[in-house]
C-alpha positions in Angstrom: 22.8 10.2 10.2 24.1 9.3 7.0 21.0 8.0 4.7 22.0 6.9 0.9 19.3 7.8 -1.3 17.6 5.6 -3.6 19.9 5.0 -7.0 17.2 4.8 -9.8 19.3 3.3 -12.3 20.1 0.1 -9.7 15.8 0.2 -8.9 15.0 -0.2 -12.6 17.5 -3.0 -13.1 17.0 -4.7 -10.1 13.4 -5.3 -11.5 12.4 -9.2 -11.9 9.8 -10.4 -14.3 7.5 -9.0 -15.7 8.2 -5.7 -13.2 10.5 -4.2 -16.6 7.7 -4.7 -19.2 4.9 -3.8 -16.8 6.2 -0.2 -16.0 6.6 2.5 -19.0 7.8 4.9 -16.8 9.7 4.5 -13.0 10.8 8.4 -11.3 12.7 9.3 -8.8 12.5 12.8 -7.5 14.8 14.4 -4.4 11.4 16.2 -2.7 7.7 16.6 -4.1 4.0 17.6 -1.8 2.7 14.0 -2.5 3.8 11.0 -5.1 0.1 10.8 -4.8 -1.0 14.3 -6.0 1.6 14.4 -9.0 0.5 11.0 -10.8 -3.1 12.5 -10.3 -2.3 15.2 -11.9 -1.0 12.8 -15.1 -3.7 10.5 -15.1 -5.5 13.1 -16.8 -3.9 12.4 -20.1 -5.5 9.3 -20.8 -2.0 7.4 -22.3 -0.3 8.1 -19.3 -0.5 4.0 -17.6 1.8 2.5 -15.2 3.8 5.0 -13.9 5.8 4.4 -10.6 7.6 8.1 -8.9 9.2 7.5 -5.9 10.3 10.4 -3.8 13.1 11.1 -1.3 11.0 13.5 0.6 7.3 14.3 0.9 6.3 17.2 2.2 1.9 17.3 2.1 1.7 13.5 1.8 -1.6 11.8 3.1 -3.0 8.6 4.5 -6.8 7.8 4.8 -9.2 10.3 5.4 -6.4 13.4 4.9 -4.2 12.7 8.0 -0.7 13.8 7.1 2.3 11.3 6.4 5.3 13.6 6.4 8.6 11.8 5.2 12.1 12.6 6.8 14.7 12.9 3.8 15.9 9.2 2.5 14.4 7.4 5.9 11.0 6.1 3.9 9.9 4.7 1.0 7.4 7.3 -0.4 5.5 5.3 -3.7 3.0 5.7 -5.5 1.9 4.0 -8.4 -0.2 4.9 -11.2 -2.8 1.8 -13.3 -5.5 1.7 -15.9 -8.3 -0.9 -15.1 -9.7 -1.7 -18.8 -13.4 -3.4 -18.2 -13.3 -3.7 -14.5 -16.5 -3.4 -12.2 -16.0 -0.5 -10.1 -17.2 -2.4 -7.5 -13.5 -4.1 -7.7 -11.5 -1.4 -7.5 -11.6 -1.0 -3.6 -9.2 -4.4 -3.9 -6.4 -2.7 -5.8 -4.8 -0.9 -2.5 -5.7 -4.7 -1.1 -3.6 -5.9 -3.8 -0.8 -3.9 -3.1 -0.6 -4.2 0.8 -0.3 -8.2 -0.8 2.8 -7.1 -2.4 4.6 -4.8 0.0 3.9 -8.2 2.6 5.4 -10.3 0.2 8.4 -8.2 -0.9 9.3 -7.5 2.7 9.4 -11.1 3.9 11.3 -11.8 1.0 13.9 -9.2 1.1 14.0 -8.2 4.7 13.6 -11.3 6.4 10.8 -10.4 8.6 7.3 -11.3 8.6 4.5 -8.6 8.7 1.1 -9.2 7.9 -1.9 -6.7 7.1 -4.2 -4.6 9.2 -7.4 -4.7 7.4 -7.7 -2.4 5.0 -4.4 -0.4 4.2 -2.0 -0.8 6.9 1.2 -3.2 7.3 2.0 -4.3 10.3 4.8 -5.8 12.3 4.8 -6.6 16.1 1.4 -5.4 16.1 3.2 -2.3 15.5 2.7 0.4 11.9 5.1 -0.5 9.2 3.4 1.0 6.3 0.2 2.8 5.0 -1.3 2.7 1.9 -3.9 5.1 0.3 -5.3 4.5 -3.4 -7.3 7.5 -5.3 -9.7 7.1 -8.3 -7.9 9.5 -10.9 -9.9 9.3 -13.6 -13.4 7.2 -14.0 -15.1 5.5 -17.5 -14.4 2.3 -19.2 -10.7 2.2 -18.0 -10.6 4.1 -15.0 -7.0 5.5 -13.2 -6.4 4.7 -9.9 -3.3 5.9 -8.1 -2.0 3.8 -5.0 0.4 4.9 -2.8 2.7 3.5 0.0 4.6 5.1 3.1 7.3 2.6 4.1 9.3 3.2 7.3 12.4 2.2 6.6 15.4 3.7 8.3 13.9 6.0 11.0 14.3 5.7 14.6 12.2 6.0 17.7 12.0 9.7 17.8 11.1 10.4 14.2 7.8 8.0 14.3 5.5 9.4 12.7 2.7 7.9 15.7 3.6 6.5 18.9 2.6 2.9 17.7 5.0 2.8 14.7 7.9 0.9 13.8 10.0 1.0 11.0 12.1 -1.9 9.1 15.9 -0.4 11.3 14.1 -1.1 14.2 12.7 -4.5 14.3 16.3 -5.7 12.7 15.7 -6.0 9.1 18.0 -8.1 7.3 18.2 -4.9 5.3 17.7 -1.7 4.8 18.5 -0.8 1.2 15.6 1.4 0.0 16.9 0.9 -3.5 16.4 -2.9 -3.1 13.1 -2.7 -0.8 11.7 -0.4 -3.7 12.6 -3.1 -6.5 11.0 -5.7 -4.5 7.8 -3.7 -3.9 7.3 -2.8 -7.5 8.2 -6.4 -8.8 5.7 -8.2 -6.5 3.2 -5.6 -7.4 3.1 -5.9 -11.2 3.2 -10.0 -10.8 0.1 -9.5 -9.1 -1.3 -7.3 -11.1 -0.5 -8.6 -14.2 -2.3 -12.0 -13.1 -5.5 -10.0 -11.5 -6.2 -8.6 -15.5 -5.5 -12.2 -16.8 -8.0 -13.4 -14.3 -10.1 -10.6 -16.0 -9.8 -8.8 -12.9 -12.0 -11.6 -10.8 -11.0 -11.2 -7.3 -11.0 -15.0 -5.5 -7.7 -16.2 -5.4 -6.7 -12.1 -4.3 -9.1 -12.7 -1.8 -7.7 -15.9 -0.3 -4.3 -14.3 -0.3 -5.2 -11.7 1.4 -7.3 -13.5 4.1 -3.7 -15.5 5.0 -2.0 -12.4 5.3 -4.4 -10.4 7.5 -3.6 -10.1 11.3 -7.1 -8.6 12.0 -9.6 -11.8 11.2 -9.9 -13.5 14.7 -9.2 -9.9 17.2 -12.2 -8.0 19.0 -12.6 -5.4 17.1 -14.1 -2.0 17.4 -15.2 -0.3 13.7 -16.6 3.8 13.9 -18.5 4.4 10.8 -20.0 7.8 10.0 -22.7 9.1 11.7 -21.5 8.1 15.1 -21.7 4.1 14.4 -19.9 2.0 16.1 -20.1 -1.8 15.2 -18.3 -4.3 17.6 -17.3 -8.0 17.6 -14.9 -10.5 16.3 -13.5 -9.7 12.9 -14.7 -13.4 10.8 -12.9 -12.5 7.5 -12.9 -10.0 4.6 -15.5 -11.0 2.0 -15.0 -11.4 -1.8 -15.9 -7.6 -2.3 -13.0 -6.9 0.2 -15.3 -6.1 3.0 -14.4 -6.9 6.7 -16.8 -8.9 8.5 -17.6 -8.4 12.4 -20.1 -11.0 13.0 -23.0 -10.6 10.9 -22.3 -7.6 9.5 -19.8 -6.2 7.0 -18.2 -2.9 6.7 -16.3 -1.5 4.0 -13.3 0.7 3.9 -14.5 3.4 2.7 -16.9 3.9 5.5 -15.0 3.0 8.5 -13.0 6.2 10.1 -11.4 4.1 12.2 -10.5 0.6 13.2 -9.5 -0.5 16.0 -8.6 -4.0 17.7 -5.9 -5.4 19.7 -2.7 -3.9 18.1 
């Protein structure tokens, strides 16, 4: 199967307002462990700030709680992006990879002409069906702490190279396209408009919140939430509170203490 890979010089100047400001620095490697790991690994010099490296390959990447996400050579969109948070609560940075599932949402219906929505906390959807992951890692902590956020985008695989059995990818549910160079573009330009208005908003997290809550496909299942500790907490999902917490009923769980999720996907 012939896959093009992406062409960086097109990605940066296919960037829209204020994407070519936003970024100092946008990479594109042929193969790396995890786009994760490596901008990790920069955040600890602490003038390194928004930094995107995009790879054609992952070998060791990772979702939530370790599980692997190994990429097939130029089939995925393999992102992560690196931020500084001046003054923010940390209590607000669980919404950054919230932010960004906003953005891959948005990019996609624009570009690709299709309209997936979000599984509460990190996953895209489409069909019910797994589009994309995203995983976000605090990289460095103190008055403007470095988060890294990545994203695994199926893009051009087919049924045989899912990653799970309920997967899809953007070739499969008949994407108007499947240009990683212009997917990527789109991704990274709807992520710095929302970032950039998150810090003018002084990083206050209501109007992320209420377009987050349109965009998520699990407020209104029966779901089914395993916390740590052998916890199970059942019931309709009511909405994701302002701290980007799910609600089920009366209760509200956050992301970092649910192993899994489930609901009717």
């Amino acid at each position: 199967m012939n896959r093009e890979p992406i062409d960086a010089q097109r990605l940066r100047g296919s960037l829209v307002s204020p994407a070519p400001v936003f970024f100092d620095r946008i990479d594109v490697v042929e193969s790396t462990g995890s786009t994760n790991a490596d901008l990790v690994a920069r955040a600890t010099d602490p003038n390194v700030d928004r930094q995107a490296l995009l790879a054609e390959e992952q070998v060791s990447g990772r979702g939530r709680h370790a599980r692997s996400w190994v990429s097939p050579p130029h089939a995925q969109i393999s992102l992560s992006i690196l931020v500084r948070l001046p003054g923010i609560d940390p209590a607000a940075l669980g919404w950054l990879p919230l932010l960004t599932g906003i953005a891959v949402v948005d990019a996609l219906r624009g570009t690709a002409g299709l309209a997936p929505e979000l599984k509460w906390p990190n996953d895209v959807l489409l069909d019910n069906r797994k589009l994309a992951g995203i995983l976000a890692e605090v990289a460095a902590t103190g008055v403007a702490p470095a988060v890294v956020v990545g994203v695994g985008l199926n893009v051009d695989l087919d049924e045989s190279e899912l990653p799970v059995p309920h997967a899809t990818s953007l070739a499969l549910a008949g994407a108007q396209t499947t240009d990683r160079t212009d997917l990527a573009a789109a991704i990274l330009t709807e992520f710095a408009r929302r970032f950039t208005d998150w810090e003018r908003a002084g990083w206050a997290t209501a109007e992320l919140a209420t377009a987050y809550r349109e965009r998520c496909a699990t407020i209104g299942m029966d779901v089914r939430a395993e916390l740590p500790g052998g916890k199970i907490v059942t019931g309709v999902a009511t909405g994701v509170d302002d701290t980007g917490r799910l609600l089920i009923g009366d209760e509200a769980v956050s992301a970092g203490d649910v192993t899994h999720l489930r609901g009717q996907y």
